[in-house]
C-alpha positions, 0 to 999 in steps of 0.5 A, spaced: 723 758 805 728 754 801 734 756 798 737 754 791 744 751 793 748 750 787 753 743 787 759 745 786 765 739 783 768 738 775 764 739 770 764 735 763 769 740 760 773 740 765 774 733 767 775 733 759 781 739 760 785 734 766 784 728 761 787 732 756 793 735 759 794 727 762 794 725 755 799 730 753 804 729 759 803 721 758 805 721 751 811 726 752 813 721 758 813 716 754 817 718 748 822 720 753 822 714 757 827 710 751 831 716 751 833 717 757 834 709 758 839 709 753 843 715 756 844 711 762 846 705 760 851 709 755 853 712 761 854 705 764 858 703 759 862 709 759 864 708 765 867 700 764 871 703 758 874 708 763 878 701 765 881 701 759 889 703 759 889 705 751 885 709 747 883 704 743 883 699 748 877 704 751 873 704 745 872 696 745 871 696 751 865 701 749 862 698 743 862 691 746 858 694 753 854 699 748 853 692 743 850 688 750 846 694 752 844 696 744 846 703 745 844 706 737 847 713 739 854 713 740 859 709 739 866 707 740 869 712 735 865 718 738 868 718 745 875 722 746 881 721 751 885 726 754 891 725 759 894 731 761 899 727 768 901 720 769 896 717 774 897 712 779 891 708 782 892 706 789 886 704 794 884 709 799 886 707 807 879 710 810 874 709 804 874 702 800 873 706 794 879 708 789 883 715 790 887 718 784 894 722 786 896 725 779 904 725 779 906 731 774 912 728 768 
């Protein structure tokens, strides 16, 4: 006696559906690819104009960080800076990273 099996794997209209889903994650993927390098590299030069004592100080040191990275989206005059208490910087005994101790005036 013979038996009618059915093979069973993806169809064409299937194999169709997943390319499509891939296509539409890809294109997705690469128009956020750009936006995402920009926002890190913004946040790299943000990071060196925090070295800067005045405000105008920090925003060249940003727009020259932002001129070597071709940062577009922002610059130097859209960043604020607030000091609410004198900081002084000074090396932590246990670590070799920097601590903060904020002094009240």
């Amino acid at each position: 006696m013979m038996r009618n099996s059915r093979q069973g794997g993806f169809s064409f209209i299937m194999l169709i559906f997943v390319v499509a889903v891939l296509a539409v994650v890809g294109l997705v993927g690469m128009q956020a690819f750009p936006t995402v390098l920009e926002y890190q590299a913004a946040v790299k030069a943000i990071n060196k104009a925090k070295d800067g004592s005045t405000p105008q100080e920090v925003r060249g040191l940003f727009d020259r960080a932002a001129q070597i990275d071709n940062i577009t989206s922002i610059s130097g005059k859209d960043l604020r800076s607030a000091r609410t208490a004198t900081a002084t910087w000074s090396p932590s005994p246990t670590t070799r990273n920097s601590t903060c101790s904020a002094r009240p005036s």
